[in-house]
C-alpha positions in Angstrom: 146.3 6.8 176.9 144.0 7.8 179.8 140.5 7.3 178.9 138.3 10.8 179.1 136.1 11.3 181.7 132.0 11.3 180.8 132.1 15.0 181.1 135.1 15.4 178.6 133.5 13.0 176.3 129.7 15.2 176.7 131.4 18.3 176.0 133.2 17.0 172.9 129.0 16.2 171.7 127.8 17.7 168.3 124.6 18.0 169.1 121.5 17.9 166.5 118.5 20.7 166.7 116.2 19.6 169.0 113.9 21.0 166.5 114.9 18.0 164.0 115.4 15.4 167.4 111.5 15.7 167.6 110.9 15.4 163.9 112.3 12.2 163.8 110.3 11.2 166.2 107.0 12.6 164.2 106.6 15.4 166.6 106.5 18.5 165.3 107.5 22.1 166.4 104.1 22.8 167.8 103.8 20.1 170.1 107.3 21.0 172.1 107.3 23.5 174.8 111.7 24.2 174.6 113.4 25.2 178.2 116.8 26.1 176.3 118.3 24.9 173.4 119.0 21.3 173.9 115.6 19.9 175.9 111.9 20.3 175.4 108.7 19.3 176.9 106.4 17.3 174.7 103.2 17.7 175.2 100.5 14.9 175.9 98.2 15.7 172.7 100.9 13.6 170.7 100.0 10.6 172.1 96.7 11.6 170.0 98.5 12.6 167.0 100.8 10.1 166.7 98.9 6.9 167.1 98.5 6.4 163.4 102.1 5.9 163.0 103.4 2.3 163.1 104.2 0.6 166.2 107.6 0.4 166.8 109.1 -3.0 168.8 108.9 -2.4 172.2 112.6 -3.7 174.1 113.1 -4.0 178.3 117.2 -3.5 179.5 117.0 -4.9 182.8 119.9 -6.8 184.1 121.5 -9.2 186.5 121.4 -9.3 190.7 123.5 -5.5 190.4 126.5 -5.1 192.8 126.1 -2.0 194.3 128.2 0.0 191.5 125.4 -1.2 188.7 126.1 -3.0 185.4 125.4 -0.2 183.4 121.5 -0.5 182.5 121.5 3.3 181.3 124.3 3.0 179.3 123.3 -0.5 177.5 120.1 1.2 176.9 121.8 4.5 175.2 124.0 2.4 173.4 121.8 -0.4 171.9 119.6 2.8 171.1 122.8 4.1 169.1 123.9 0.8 167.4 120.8 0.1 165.8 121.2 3.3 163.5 124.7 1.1 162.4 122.3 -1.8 161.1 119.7 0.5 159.6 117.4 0.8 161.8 115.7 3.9 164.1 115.4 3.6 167.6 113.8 6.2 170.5 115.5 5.4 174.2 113.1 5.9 177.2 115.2 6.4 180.9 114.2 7.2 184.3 115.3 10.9 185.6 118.8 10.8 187.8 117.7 11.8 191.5 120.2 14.3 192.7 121.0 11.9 196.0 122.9 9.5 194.0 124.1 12.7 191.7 125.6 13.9 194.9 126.6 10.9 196.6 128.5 7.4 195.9 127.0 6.1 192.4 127.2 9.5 190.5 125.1 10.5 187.7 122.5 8.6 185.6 123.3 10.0 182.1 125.0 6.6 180.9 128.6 6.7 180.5 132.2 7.4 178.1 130.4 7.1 174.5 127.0 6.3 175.2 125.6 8.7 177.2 122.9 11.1 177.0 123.6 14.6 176.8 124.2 17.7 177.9 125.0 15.2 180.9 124.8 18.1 183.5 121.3 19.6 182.5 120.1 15.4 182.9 121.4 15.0 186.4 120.8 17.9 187.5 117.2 20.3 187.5 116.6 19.0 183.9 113.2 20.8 183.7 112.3 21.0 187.4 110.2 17.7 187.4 112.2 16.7 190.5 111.2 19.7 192.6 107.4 19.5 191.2 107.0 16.3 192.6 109.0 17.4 196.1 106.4 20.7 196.3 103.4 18.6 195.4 104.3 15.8 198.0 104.9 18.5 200.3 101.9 20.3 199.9 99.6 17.4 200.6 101.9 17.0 203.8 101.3 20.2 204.9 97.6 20.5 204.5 97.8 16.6 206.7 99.4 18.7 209.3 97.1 21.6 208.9 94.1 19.2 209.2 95.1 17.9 212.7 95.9 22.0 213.9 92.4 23.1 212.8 90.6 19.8 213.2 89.2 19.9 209.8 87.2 18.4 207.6 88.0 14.8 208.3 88.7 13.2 211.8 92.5 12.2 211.0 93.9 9.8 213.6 97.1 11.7 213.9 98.9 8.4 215.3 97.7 6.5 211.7 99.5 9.2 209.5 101.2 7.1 207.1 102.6 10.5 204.5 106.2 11.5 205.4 107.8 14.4 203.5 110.0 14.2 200.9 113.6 16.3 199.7 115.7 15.2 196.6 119.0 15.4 198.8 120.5 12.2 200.5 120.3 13.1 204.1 120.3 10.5 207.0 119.4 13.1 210.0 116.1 13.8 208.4 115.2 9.5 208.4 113.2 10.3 212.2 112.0 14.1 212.9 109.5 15.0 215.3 107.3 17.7 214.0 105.3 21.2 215.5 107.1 21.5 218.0 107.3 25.2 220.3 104.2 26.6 220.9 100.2 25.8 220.0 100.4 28.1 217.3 103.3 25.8 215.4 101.7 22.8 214.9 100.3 19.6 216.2 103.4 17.4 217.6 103.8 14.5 216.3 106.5 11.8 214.8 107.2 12.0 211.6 110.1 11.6 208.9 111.6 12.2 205.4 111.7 9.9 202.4 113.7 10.9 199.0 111.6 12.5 196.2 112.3 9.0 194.0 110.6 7.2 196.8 107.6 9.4 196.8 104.4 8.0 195.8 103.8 11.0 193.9 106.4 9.9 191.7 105.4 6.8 191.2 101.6 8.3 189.9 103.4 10.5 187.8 105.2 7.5 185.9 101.7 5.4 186.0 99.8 8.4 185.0 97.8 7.8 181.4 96.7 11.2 181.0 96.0 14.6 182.9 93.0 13.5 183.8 94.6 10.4 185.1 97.0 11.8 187.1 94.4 14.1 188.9 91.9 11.0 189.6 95.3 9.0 191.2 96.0 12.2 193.3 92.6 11.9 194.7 93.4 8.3 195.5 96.1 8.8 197.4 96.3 6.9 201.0 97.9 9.5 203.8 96.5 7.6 206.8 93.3 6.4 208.6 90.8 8.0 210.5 89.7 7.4 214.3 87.4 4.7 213.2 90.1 3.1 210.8 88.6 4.2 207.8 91.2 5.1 205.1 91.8 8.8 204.2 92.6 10.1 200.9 94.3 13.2 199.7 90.7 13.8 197.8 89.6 14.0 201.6 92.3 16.2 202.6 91.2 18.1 199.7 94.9 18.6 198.6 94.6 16.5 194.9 93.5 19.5 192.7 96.1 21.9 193.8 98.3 18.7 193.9 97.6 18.1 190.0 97.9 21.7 189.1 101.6 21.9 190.7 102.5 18.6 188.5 100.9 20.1 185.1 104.1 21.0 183.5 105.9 17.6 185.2 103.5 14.9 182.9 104.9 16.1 179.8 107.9 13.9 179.2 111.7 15.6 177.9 113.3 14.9 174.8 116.9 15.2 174.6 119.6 13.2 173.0 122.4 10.7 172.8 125.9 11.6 171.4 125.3 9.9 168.4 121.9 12.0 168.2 119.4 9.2 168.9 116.3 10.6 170.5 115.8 10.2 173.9 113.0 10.6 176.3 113.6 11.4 180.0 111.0 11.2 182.2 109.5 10.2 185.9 112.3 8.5 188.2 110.5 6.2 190.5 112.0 4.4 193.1 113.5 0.4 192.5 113.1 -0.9 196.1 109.1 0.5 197.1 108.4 1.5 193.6 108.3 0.1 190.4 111.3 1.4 189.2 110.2 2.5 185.9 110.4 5.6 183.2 106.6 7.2 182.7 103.9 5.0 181.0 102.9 8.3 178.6 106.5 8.9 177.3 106.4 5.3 176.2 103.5 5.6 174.6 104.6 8.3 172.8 108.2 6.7 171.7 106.4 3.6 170.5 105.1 5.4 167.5 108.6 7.8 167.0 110.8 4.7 165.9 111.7 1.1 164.4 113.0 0.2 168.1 111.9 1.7 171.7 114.4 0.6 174.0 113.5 1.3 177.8 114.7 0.6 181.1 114.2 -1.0 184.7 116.2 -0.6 187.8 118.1 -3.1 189.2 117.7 -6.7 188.5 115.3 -8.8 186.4 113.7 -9.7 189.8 112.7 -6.6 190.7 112.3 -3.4 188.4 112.1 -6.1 185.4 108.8 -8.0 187.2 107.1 -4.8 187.8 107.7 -3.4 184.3 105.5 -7.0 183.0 102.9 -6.6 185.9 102.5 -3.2 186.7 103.6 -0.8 183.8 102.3 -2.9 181.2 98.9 -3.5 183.1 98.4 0.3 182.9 100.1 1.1 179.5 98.5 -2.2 177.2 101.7 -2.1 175.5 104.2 -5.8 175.7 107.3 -6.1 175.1 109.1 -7.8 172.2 112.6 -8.5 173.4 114.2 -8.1 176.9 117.9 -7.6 177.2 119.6 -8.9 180.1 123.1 -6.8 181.2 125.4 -8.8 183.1 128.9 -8.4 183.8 132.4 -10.4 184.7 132.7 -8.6 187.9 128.9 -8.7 188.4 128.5 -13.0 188.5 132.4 -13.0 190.4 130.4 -11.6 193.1 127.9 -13.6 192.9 130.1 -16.3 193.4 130.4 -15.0 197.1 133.9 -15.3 197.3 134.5 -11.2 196.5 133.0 -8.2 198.3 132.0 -4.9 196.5 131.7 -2.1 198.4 130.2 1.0 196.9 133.0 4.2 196.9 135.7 1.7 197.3 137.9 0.4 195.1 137.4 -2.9 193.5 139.4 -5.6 195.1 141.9 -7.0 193.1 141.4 -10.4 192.9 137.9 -9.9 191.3 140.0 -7.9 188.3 142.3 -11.4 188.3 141.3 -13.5 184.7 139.5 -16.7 186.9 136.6 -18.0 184.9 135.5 -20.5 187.6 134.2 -17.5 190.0 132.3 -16.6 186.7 131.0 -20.1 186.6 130.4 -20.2 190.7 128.0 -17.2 190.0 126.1 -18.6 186.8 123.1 -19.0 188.9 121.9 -15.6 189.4 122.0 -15.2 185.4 120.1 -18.1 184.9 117.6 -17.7 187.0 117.1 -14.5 185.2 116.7 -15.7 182.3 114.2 -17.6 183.3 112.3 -14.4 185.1 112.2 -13.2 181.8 110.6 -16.4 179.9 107.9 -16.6 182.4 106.5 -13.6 180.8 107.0 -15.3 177.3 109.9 -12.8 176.5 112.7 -13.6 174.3 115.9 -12.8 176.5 118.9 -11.3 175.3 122.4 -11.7 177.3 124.0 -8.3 176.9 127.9 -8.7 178.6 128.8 -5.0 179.3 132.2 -5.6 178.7 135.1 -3.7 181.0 138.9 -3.7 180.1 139.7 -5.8 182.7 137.9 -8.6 182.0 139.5 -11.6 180.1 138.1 -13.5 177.3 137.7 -16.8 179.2 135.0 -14.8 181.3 133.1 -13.7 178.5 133.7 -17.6 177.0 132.1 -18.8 180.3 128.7 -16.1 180.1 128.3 -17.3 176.6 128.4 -21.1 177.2 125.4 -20.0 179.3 123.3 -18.2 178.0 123.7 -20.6 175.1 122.8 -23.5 178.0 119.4 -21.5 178.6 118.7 -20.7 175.0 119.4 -17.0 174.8 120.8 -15.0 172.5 124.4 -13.4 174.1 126.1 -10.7 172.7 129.6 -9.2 174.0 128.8 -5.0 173.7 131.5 -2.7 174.1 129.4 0.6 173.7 131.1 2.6 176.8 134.5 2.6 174.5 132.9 2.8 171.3 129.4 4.3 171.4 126.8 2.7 168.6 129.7 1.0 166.4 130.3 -1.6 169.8 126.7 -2.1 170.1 126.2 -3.5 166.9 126.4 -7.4 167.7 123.8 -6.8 170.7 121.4 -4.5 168.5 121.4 -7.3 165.8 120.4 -10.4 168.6 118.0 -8.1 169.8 116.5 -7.0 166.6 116.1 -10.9 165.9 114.6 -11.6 169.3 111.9 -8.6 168.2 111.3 -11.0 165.2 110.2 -14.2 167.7 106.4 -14.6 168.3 105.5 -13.1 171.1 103.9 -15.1 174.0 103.5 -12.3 176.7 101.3 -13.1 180.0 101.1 -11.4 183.1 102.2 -14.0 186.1 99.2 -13.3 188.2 95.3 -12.3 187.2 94.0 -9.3 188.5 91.4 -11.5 190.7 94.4 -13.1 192.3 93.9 -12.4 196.0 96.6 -10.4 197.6 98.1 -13.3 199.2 98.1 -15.0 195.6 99.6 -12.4 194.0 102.2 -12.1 196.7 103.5 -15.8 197.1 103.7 -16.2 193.2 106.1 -13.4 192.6 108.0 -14.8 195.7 108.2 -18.6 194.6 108.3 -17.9 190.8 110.5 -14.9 190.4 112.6 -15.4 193.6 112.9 -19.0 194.2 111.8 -18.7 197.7 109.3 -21.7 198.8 106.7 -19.9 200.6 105.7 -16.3 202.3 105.5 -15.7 206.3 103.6 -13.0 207.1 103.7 -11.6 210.2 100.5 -10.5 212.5 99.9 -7.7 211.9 101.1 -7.9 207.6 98.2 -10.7 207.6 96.1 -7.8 209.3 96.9 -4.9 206.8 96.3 -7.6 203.5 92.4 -8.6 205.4 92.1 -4.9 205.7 93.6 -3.5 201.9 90.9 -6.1 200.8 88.5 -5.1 202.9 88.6 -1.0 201.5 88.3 -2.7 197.9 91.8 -2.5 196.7 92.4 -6.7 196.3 92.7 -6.1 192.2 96.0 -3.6 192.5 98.9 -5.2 191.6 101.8 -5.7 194.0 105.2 -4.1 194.1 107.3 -5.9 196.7 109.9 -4.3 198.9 113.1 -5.9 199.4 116.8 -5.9 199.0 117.9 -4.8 195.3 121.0 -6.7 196.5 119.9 -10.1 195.9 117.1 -12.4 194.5 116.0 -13.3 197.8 115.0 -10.7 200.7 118.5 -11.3 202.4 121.0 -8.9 200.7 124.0 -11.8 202.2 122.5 -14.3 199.7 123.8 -14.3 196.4 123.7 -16.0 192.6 120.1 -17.8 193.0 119.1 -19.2 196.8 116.9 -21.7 197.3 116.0 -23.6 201.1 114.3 -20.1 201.8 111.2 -18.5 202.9 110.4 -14.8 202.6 109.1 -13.1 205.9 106.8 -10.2 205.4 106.7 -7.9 208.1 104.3 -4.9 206.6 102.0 -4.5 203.8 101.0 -0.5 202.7 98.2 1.0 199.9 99.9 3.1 197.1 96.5 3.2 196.0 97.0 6.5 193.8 100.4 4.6 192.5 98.1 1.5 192.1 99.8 -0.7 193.7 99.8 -2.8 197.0 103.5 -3.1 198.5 104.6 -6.0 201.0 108.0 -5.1 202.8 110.4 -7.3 203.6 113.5 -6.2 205.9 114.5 -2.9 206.4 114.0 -0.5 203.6 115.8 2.7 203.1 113.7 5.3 201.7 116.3 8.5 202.8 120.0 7.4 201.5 123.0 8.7 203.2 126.2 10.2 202.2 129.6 8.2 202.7 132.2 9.4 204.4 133.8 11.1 200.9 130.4 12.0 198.9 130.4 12.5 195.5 129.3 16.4 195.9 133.2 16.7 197.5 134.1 16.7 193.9 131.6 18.9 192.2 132.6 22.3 191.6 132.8 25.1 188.7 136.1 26.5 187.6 137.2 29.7 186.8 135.1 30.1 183.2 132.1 29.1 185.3 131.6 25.7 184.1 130.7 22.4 185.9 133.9 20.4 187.3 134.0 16.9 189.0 130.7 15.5 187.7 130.1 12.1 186.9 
């Protein structure tokens, strides 16, 4: 029997009132602002409102080094949300928004996947509520009053060759990496180089999923960094005097989503940040809202522990106050096989099939990479749990191997099966968690806020990564004299790297050690509050492949969505 697709499966949803979604959550009819029947905007005065209700435990899914097809973070989080209603419990899931570049290119949508997904799928990986394009105007905006500065040689003295704010589009488009605006006559423009990033990578995004309040969100607007005047000076989008009509476009965007899972387990959708510049987290106020909705709140982090799982302990917690009780860690057969480096996965290709062949001994050759995530987990004083997002081609003697692990390092390891049975094959990972929720919690930060940047820098490297030292190069030691020097030593730091392995070198897998980690740049999201260090060449506009996903995507004759996945 050919298993359905996720659209087949969506379609097939009973879904629950959203009305009665939001009551089980304690939020009632008058705090919801409904765009259709199936999601809602919940507005920011229940934070307010619901702060008297208990707090539920608070539960990271990060994962393993990901190959580039992911280990299923999204649908591990939808389906641990869903199981724990099978061991009487409540839960509330938290998730990033799908940008429309993966939507339309190689990895497909972000709405989880066969029975744990959220639904309707197309609304989530689609517009959902426009959030997307509110962040691409408001980004836009502030680029276009930069530009408009330079034609009427405003109010500040822009150094038009220190511009630093690109434009953004939620589309994956390589020919817009390197553009070369104004050009024609005086009357289009100042000419200069400039460029496009993808609306996930904007650092508008990332304020909106930092942002505490309104009133936050319009004070990090005004924070913004967009480039330096001729003196060297930094200039702000409060200079540019873009952050009010900025915060106005984005007024609708705080408000977080409510939908739901198959199984009718509230969900909150909101903020899609970036994994490789930004911190790759959901929105600080729709967890602070979930935390009081539910027994469990289960939320996630892009890519691996390394990366999207550090930044939710140093950066979202820093600005939310809430720690964690549990992490899970997903990891998969196919997932350590490659970290064995003896198999290559290319994204949009098929797997190679001697990484489906039963060989446990690849599994054990990439063992490394889990453990050292586990231990990026513990330095934070988190209770780990090893969640093996099991696929029907992997063998028992795989799973055998993971679990001989995990139990080497400690953890808790469950074997979850929730893509081909929803909640019911989540129930052995909901009840580890639930006991890891139970554990003391010892939860520190790995670096004080009076850390220098350097500090701050070379302990995520050595600790987290296993490299044994930073190089910096001339002008990255420069920039890091200079952030400190314009007062913004306390921000925390979001390093920019390869999601592709622990180290900064995407060819080294499982956990390397022998290495150092050059850093070539370091840049102010000082509205995002954070200082990132970049190492290698990051990729902030995505291509398509050669056969993109939108090839596939269609409607058919009664009007409804084909192809989307």
């Amino acid at each position: 029997m050919t298993f359905p697709s996720d659209l087949e499966i969506a379609r097939q949803a009973s879904l629950k009132p959203l009305m009665q979604v939001a009551a089980d959550i304690g939020v009632g009819q008058h705090l919801l602002e409904p765009y259709g029947e199936h999601v809602a905007k919940i507005k920011l005065d229940a934070i307010d409102e619901l702060d008297d209700r208990p707090r539920a435990k608070y539960v990271l899914v990060s994962a393993v080094t990901p190959t580039p097809l992911g280990e299923g973070k999204t649908t591990t989080s939808v389906g641990l949300g869903q199981a724990f209603r099978h061991i009487g419990h409540t839960a509330t899931v938290a998730i990033r928004q799908p940008s429309m570049g993966p939507t339309f290119g190689i990895k497909g949508g972000a709405a989880g996947g066969g029975y744990s997904q959220v639904v309707p799928m197309e609304l989530l990986n689609l517009h959902l509520t426009g959030d997307m394009h509110a962040v691409t105007a408001a980004h836009n905006l502030l680029a276009a009053m930069i530009d408009n500065q330079l034609h009427h040689r405003g109010r500040v003295d822009l150094d038009p060759h220190r511009i630093s704010w690109r434009r953004v589009l939620d589309v994956n488009d390589r020919s817009l990496r390197n553009i070369v605006t104004g050009l024609g006559g005086r009357a289009d423009g100042t000419p200069r180089e400039a460029g496009f990033d993808i609306t996930a990578a904007s650092e508008v995004m990332a304020v909106l999923a930092l942002s505490t309040s309104l009133q936050d969100l319009r004070a990090r607007m005004g924070r913004i960094v967009v480039g330096a005047d001729r003196d060297g000076s930094p200039v702000t989008a409060e200079d540019i005097g873009a952050a009010g009509a900025m915060t106005v476009m984005m007024m609708d965007a705080i408000k977080p989503n409510l939908m739901q899972t198959l199984e009718q387990t509230p969900v909150l959708v909101h903020a899609g940040p970036f994994g490789n510049i930004a911190h790759g987290n959901s929105s600080v106020v729709a967890d602070r809202i979930g935390i009081r909705g539910s027994d469990y709140l289960v939320t996630e982090a892009g890519f691996g522990a390394d990366m999207g799982g550090e930044r939710f302990f140093n950066i979202k917690c820093r600005t939310s106050g809430l720690t964690p009780d549990a992490a899970v860690l997903v990891t998969t057969v196919r997932a350590l096989k490659a970290h064995s480096g003896r198999h290559r996965i290319v994204a949009g290709k098929p797997l190679p099939e001697e990484l489906l062949a039963e060989n446990p001994d690849d599994v054990l050759a990439g063992a490394p990479n889990l453990r050292k995530q586990i231990e990026n987990i513990r330095l934070h004083g988190v209770s780990p749990v090893v969640a093996i997002n099991a696929f029907p081609t992997d063998h028992d003697s795989e799973h055998a191997v993971i679990k001989e692990i995990a139990a080497e390092m400690g953890a808790r390891v469950a074997v979850t099966t929730h893509v081909a049975e929803g909640g019911k094959g989540g129930v052995a990972l909901a009840e580890q968690v639930a006991e890891a929720a139970e554990e003391p919690s010892d939860f520190s930060f790995l670096y004080p806020d009076d850390a220098s940047l350097r500090e701050k820098i070379e302990a995520v490297a050595t600790r987290v990564y296993g490299a044994d030292g930073v190089d910096y190069s001339a002008a990255a030691s420069t920039q890091l004299d200079q952030h400190e020097a314009n007062g913004f030593g306390n921000l925390p730091v979001c390093i920019a790297k390869t999601h592709l392995s622990i180290s900064s070198d995407p060819t080294l897998k499982g956990a390397p050690t022998g290495w150092r980690m050059p850093v070539r740049e370091v840049r102010a999201s000082v509205g995002a509050g954070f200082i990132y260090p970049i190492c290698g060449d990051m990729r902030t506009m995505p291509g398509l492949s050669s056969a993109p996903a939108a090839e596939r995507i269609d409607i058919d004759e009664a009007g409804n969505i084909v192809g989307l996945s």
